[in-house]
LOKOLKE-828247 format. One record per residue (C-alpha): residue number from 1; y, x, z; residue in three letters. Coordinates in nm, 4 decimals, decimal comma. Each point is the difference from the previous one (the first is absolute). Layout:
# residues N
PT|num|v|u|w|residuo
PT|NUM|Y|X|Z|ALA
...
END
This chain:
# residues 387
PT|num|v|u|w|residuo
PT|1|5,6702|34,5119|17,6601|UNK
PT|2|-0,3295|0,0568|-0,1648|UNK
PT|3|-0,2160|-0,2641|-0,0105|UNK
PT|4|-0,2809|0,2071|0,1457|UNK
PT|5|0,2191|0,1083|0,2402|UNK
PT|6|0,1462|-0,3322|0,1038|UNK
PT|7|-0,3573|-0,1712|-0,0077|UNK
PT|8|-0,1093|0,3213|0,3024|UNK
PT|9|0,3362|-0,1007|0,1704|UNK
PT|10|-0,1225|-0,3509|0,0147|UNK
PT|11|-0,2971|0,0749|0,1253|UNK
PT|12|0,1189|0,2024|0,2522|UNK
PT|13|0,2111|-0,2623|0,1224|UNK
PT|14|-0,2500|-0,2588|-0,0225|UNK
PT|15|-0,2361|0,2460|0,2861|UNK
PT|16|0,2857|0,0663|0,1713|UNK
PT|17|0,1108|-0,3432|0,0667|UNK
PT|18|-0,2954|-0,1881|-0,0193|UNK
PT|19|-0,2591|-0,1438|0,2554|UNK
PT|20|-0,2243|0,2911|0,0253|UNK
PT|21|-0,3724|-0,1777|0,0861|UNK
PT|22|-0,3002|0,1860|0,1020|UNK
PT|23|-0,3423|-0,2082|-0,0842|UNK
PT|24|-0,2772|0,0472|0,2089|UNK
PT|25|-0,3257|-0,1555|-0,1402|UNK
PT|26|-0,3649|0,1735|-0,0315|UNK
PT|27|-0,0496|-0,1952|-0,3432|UNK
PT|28|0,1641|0,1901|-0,2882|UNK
PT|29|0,0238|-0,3199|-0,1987|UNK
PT|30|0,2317|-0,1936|0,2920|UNK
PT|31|0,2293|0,3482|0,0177|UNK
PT|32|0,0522|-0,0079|-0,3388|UNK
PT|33|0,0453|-0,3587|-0,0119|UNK
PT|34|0,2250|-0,0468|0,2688|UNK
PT|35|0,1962|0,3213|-0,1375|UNK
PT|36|0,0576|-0,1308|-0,3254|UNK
PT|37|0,1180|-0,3357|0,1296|UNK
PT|38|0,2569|0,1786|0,2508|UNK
PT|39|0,1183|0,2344|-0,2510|UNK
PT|40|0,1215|-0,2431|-0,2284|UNK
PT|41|0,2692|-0,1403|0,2509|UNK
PT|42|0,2869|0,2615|-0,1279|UNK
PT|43|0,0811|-0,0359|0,3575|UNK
PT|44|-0,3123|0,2249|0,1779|UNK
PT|45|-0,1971|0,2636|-0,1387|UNK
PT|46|-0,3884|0,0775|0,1410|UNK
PT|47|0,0499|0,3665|0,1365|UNK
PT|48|-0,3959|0,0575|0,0640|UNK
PT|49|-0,2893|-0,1561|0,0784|UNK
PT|50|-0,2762|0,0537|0,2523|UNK
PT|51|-0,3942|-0,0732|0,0460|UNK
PT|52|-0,0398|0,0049|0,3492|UNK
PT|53|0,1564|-0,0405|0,3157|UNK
PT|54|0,0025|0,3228|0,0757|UNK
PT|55|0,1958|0,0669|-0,2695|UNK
PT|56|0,2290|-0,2492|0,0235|UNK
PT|57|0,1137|0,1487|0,3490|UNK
PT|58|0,0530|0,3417|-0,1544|UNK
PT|59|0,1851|-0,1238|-0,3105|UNK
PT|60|0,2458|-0,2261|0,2114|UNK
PT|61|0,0646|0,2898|0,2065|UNK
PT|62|0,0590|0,2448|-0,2949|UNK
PT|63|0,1535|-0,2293|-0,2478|UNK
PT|64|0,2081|-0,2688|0,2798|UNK
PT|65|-0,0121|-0,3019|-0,2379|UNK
PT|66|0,2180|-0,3337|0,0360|UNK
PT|67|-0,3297|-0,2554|-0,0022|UNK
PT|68|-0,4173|0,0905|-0,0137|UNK
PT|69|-0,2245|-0,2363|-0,1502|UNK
PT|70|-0,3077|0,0192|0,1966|UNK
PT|71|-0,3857|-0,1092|-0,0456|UNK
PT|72|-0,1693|-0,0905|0,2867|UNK
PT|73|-0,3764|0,1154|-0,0184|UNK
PT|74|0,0251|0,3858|-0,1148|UNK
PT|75|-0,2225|0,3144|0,0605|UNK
PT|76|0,1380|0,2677|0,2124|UNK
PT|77|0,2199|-0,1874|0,2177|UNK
PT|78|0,0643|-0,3829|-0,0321|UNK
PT|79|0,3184|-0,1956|-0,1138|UNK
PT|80|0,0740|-0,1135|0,3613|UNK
PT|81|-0,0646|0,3265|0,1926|UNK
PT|82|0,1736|0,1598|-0,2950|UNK
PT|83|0,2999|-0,2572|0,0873|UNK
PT|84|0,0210|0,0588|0,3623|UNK
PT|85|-0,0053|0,3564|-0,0283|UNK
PT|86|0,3042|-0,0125|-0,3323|UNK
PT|87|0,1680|-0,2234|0,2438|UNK
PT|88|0,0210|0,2508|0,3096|UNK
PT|89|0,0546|0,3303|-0,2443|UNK
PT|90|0,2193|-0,1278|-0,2236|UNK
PT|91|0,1151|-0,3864|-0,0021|UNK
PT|92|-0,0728|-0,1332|-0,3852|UNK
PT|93|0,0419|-0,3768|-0,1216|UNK
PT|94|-0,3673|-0,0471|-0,1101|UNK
PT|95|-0,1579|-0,3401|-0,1579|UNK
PT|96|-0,3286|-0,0405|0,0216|UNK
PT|97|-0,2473|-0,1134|-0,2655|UNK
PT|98|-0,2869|-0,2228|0,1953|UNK
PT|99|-0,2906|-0,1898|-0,1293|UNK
PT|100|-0,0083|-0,3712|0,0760|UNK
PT|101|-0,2844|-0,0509|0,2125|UNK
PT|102|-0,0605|-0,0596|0,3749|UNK
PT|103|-0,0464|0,4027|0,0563|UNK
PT|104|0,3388|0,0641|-0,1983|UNK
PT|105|0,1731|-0,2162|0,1882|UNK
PT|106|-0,0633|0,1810|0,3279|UNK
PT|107|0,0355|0,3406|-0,1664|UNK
PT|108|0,3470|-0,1205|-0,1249|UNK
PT|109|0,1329|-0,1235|0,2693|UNK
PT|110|-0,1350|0,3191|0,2385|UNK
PT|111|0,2038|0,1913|-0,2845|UNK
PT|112|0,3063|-0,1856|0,0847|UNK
PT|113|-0,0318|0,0679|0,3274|UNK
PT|114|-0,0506|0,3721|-0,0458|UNK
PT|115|0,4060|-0,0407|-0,1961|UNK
PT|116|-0,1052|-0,0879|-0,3741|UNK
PT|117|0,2913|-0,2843|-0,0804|UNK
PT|118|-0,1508|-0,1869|-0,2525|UNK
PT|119|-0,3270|-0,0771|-0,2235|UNK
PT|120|-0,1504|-0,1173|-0,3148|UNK
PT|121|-0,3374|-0,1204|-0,1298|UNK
PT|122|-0,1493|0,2516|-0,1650|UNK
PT|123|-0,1239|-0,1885|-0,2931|UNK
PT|124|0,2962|-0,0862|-0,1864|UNK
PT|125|-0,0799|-0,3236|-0,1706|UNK
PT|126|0,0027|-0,1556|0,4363|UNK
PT|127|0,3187|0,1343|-0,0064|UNK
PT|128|0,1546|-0,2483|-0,2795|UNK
PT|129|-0,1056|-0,2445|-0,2824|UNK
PT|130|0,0777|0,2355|-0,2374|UNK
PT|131|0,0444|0,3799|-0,0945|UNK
PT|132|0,3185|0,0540|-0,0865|UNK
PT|133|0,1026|-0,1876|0,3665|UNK
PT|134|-0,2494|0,1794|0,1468|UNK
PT|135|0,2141|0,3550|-0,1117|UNK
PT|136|0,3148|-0,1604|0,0936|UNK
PT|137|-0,1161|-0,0642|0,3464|UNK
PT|138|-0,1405|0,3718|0,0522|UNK
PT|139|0,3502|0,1589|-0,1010|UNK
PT|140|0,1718|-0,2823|0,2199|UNK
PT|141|-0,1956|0,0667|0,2873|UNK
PT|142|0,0148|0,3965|0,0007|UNK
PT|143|0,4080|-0,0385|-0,0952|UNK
PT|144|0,0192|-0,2601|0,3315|UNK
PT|145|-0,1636|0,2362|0,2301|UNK
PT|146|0,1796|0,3249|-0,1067|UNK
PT|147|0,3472|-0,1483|0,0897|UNK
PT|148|-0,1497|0,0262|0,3444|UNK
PT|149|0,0402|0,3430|0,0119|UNK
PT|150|0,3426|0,0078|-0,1771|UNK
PT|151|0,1330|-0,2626|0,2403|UNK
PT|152|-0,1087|0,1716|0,2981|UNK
PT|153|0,0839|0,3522|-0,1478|UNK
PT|154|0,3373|-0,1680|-0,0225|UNK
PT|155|0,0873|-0,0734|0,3547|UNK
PT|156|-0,1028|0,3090|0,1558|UNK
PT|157|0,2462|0,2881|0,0392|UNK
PT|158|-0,0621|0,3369|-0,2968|UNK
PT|159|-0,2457|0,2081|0,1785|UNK
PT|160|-0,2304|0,3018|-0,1447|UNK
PT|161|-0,3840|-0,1640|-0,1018|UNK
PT|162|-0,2020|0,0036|0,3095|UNK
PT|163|0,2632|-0,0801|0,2463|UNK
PT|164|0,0203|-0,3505|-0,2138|UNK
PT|165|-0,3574|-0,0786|-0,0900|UNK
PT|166|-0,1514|-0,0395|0,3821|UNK
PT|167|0,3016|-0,2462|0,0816|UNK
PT|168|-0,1098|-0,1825|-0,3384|UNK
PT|169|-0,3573|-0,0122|0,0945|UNK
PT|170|0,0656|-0,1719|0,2965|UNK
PT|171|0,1799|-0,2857|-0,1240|UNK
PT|172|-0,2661|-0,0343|-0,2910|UNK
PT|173|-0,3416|0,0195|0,2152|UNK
PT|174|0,1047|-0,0749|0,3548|UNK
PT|175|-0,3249|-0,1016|0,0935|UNK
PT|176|-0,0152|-0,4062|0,1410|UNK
PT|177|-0,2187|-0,0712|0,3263|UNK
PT|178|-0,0434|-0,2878|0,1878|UNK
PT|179|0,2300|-0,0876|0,2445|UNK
PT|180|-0,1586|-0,0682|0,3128|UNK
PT|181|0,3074|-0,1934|0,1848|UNK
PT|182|0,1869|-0,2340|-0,2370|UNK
PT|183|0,3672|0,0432|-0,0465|UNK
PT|184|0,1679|-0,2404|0,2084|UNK
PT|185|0,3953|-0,1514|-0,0309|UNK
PT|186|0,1002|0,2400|0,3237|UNK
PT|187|-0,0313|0,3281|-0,1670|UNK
PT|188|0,2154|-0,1408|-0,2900|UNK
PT|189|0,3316|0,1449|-0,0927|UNK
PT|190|0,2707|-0,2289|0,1029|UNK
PT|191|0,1364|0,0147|-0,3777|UNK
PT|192|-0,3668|-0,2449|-0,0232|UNK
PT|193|0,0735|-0,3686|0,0650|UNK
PT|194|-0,1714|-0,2891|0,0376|UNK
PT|195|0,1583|-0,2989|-0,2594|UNK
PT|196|-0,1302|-0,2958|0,2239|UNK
PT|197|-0,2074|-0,1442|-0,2941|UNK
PT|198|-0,3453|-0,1172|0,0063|UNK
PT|199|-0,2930|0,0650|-0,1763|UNK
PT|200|-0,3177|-0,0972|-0,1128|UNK
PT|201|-0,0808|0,1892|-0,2329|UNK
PT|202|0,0268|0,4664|-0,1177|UNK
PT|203|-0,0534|0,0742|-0,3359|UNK
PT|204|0,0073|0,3880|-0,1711|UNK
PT|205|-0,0106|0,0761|-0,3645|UNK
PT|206|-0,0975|0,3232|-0,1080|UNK
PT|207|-0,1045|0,2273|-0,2980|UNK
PT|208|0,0237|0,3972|-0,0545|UNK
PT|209|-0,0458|0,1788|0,3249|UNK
PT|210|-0,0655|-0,3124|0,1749|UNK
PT|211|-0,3356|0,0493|0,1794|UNK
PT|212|0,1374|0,2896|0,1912|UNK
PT|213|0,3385|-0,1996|0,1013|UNK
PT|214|-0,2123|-0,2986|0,0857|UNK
PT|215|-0,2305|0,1854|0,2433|UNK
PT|216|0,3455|0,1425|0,1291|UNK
PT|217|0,1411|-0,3317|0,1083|UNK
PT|218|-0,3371|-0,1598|0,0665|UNK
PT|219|-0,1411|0,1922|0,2517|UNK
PT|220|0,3488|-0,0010|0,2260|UNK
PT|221|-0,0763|-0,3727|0,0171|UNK
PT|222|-0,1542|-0,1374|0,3590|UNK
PT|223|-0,3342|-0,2184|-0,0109|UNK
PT|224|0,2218|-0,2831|0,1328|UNK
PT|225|0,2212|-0,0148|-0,3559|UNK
PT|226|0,0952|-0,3903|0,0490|UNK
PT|227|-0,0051|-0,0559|-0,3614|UNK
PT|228|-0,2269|0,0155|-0,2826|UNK
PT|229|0,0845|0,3091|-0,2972|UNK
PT|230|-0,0471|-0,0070|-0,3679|UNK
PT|231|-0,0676|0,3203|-0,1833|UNK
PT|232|0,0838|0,0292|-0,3417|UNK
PT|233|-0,1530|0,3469|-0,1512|UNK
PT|234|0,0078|0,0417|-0,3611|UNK
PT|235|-0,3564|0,1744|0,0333|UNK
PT|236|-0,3302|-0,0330|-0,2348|UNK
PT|237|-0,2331|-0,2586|0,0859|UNK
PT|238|-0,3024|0,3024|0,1254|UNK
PT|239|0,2636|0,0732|0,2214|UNK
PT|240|0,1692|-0,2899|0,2059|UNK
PT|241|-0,3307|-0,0098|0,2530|UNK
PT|242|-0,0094|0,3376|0,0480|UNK
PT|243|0,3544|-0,0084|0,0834|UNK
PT|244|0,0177|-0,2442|0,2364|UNK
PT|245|-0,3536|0,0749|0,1836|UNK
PT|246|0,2210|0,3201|0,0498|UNK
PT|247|0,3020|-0,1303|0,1450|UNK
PT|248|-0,2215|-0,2185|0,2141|UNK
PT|249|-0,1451|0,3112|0,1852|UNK
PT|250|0,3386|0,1375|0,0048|UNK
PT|251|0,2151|-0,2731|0,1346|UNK
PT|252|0,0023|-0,1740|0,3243|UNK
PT|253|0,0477|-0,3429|-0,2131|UNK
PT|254|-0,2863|-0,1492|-0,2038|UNK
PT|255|0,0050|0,0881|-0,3488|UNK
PT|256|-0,2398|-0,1535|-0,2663|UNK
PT|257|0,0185|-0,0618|-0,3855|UNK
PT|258|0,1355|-0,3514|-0,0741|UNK
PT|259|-0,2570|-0,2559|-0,0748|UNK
PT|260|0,0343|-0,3118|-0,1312|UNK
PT|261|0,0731|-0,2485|0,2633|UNK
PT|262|0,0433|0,2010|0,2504|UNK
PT|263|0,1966|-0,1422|0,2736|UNK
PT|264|0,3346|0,2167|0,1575|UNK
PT|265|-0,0391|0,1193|0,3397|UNK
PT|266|0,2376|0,1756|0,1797|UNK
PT|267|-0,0455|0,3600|0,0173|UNK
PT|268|-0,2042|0,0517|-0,2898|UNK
PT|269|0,1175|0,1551|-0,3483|UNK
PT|270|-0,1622|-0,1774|-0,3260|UNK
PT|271|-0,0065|0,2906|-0,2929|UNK
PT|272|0,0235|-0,1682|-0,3484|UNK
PT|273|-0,3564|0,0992|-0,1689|UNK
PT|274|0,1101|0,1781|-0,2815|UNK
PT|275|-0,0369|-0,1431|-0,3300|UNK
PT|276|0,1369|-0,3770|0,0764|UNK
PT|277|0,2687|-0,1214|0,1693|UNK
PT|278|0,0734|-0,1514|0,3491|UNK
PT|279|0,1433|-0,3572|0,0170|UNK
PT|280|0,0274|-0,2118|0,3187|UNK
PT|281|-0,0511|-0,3433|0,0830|UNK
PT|282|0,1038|-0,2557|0,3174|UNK
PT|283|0,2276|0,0510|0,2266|UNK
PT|284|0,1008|0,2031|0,3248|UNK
PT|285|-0,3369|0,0591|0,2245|UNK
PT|286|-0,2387|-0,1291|-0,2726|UNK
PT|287|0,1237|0,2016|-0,2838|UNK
PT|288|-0,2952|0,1026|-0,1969|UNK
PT|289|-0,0274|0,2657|-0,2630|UNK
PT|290|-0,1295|-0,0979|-0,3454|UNK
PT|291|-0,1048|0,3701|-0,2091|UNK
PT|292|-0,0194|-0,1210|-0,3995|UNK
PT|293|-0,0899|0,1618|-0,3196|UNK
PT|294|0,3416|0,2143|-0,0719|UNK
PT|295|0,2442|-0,1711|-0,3849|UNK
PT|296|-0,0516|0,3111|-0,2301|UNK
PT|297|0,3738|-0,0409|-0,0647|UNK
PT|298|0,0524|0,1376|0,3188|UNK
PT|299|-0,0084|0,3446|0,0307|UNK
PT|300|-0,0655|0,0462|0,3512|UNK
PT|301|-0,3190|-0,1192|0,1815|UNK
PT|302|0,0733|-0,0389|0,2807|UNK
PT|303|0,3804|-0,0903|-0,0771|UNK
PT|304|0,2396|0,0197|0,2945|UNK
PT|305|0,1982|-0,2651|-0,1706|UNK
PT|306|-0,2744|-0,2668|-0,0365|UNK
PT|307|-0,0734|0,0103|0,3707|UNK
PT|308|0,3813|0,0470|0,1120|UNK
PT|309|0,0664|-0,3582|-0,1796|UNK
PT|310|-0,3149|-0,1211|0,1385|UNK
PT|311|0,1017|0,1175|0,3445|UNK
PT|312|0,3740|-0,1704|-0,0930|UNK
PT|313|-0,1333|-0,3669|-0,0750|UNK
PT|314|-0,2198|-0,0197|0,3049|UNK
PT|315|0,1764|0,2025|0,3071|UNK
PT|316|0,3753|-0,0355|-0,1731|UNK
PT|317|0,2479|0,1811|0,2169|UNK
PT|318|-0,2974|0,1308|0,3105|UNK
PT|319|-0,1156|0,3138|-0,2365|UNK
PT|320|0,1038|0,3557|0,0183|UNK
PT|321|-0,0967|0,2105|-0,2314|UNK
PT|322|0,0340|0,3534|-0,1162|UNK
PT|323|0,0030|0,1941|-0,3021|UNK
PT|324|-0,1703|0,3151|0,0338|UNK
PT|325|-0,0139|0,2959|-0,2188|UNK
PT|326|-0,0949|-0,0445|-0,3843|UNK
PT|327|0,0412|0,0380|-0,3604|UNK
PT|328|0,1627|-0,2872|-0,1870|UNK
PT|329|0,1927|-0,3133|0,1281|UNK
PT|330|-0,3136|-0,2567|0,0932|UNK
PT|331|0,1220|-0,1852|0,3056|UNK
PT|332|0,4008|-0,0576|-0,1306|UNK
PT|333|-0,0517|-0,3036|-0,1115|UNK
PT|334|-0,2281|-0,1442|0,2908|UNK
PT|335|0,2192|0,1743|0,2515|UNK
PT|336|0,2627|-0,2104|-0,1459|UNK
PT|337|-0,1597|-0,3178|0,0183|UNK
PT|338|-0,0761|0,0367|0,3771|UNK
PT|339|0,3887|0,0997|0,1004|UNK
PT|340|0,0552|-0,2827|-0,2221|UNK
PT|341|-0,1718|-0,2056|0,2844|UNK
PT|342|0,1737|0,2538|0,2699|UNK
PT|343|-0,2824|0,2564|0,0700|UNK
PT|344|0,0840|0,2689|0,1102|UNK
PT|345|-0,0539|0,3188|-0,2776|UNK
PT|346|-0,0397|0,3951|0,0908|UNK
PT|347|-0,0477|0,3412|-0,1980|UNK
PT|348|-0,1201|0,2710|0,0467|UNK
PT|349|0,2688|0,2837|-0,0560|UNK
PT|350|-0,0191|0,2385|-0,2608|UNK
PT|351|-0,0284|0,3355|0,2090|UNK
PT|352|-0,3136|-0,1090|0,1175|UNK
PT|353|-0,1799|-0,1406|-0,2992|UNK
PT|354|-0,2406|0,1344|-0,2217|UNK
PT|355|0,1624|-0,1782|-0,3062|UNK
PT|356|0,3566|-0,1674|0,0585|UNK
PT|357|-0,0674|-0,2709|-0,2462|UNK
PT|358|-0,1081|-0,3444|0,2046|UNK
PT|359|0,2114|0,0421|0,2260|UNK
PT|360|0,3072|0,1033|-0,1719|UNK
PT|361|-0,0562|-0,2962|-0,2517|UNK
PT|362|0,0143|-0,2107|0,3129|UNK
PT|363|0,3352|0,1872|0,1501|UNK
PT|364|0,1745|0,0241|-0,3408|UNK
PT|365|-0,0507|-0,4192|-0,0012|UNK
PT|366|0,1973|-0,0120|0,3041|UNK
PT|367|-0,3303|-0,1868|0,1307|UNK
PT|368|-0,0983|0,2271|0,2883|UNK
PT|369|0,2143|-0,0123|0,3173|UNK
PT|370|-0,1226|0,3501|0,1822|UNK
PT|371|-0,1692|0,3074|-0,1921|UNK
PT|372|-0,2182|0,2069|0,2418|UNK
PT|373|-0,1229|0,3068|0,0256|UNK
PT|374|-0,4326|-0,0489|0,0325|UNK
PT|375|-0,0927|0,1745|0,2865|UNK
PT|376|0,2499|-0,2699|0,1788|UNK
PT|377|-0,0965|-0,2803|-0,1603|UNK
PT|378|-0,2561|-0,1313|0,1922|UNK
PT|379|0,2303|0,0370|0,3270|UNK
PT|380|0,3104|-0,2302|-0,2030|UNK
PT|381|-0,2703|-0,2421|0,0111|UNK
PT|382|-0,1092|-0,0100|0,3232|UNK
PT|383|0,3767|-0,0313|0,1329|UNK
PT|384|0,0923|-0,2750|-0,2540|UNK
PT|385|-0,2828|-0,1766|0,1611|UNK
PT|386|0,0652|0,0747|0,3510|UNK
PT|387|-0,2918|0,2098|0,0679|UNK
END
């Protein structure tokens, strides 16, 4: 074969089975920045770009691509109405790119609501210490939240375009709202058993897709929860607050950002404050939390680990805790430590997750004795503790 010819075949192939990305940004600089930096994973290919919202809509409807990288603040139409309405017309993966302030917070997380799976700061040097990690993370991210689709392209039966992509929508954006009557243990399948243990102590790890499955199981939980919750969200420091001033509104238990020395009461979830990491001190009732400067050796602050081992040398064998959706294996190794004491470890299964990577790392271990579907998470709970 020619080499001209074989170089077009190549190509070819590459578009053909590649990631095809749409970016979305009204700057011409990020488009073309982001493009070049997706383009040279062999493994996607940028297959146009848009300036607007508005555009964005049309594009994804005209073009169907496998992930959208989306801007937030655009003319036209903005990144999160621009979201909702890709999400009802034609169900995309699509990462967000969000400024870290107070404002971009909200805006991110109101874009996650509206179905967008995962985000980004948009100023790359927040997103790693250096540039070359900073690419690596981009093309990991976008590869991550494309095997969404695949996987759940997977499972359903052949079916002509449209009759597939409203079923696929649903499962993608199925919009959470509060629960006004918590689930109790009597409307639990009988295949749901109590163990008999006790417990002082619930603790949830999380990363990619994480907000969204934490608001899932959160808000099914009654204002009478018997035992304090640790949240572990691998989430920017600008946005931790925001986060959890959310779930607060949301959830019939308190929810605040963990402070240090803040005492554990029952019924209230402590959110690590992103950027350090969540230790514990003391014992049973007077467990406090102590929130230090994060070891840049670790790479995750928060780090599910850290505070699983914390929660294993002070509450031994009285934790549960569950590993929710996310990129990576953070939590393995302090998920270990605590069934080394005989806590009692879940995971979240990989149907419902975002990114099968936490909680497969935990299953593959042989650590985790159930894996659960999210939307009946929060109801195992309540029956394992006899609510």
């Amino acid at each position: 074969m020619p080499a001209a010819t074989e170089r077009l075949a190549q190509g070819v192939k590459r578009i053909t089975m590649a990631v095809k990305v749409l970016v979305v940004d009204d700057s011409s600089f990020f488009r073309r920045r982001v493009s070049e930096i997706i383009n040279q994973d062999p493994l996607m290919t940028v297959i146009d770009t848009a300036q607007n919202g508005r555009e964005a809509v049309d594009k994804a409807l005209q073009l169907r691509p496998d992930v959208i990288t989306m801007d937030i603040e655009m003319p036209v139409l903005d990144g999160i109405s621009a979201v909702r309405e890709i999400m009802a017309k034609c169900p995309t993966p699509i990462l967000m790119f969000s400024s870290l302030t107070h404002e971009g917070a909200k805006a991110t997380l109101d874009a996650l609501d509206a179905g967008a799976l995962d985000f980004l700061p948009k100023k790359f040097e927040d997103i790693a210490r250096d540039k070359d990690e900073a690419v690596k993370l981009l093309q990991q991210r976008v590869r991550e939240i494309a095997r969404k689709r695949f996987l759940m392209a997977a499972t359903r039966p052949r079916a002509p375009e449209p009759a597939v992509r409203p079923a696929l929508g649903a499962a993608l954006a199925r919009p959470l709202e509060r629960q006004p009557e918590p689930v109790r243990a009597a409307a639990a399948p009988a295949s749901f058993k109590r163990s008999g243990k006790s417990y002082q102590l619930v603790a949830i790890g999380t990363s990619t897709g994480g907000p969204v499955a934490l608001q899932n199981v959160l808000t099914k939980l009654p204002g009478d929860f018997p035992h304090p919750i640790l949240l572990i969200q691998h989430m920017p420091a600008t946005f931790t607050a925001a986060f959890a001033a959310r779930l607060n509104g949301l959830c019939q238990i308190g929810v605040k950002e963990a402070e240090d020395g803040d005492v554990l009461r029952p019924g209230h979830a402590y959110l690590a404050p992103g950027g350090k990491q969540m230790l514990l001190e003391g014992r049973g009732p007077g467990a406090r939390l102590r929130i230090i400067e994060g070891n840049d050796k670790v790479n995750y602050k928060p780090c599910v680990d850290i505070t699983f081992a914390s929660a294993a040398k002070i509450y031994g064998d009285k934790v549960l805790a569950i590993v929710l959706t996310g990129m990576g294996a953070d939590g393995r190794d302090g998920a270990r430590l605590l069934k080394d004491q005989g806590a009692t470890i879940w995971a979240q299964d990989e149907a419902s997750c975002v990114v099968y990577g936490m909680p497969q790392a935990v299953a593959k271990a042989g650590i985790a004795s159930e894996s659960l579907p999210l939307d009946r998470v929060a109801q195992r709970i309540l029956v394992e503790l006899g609510r």
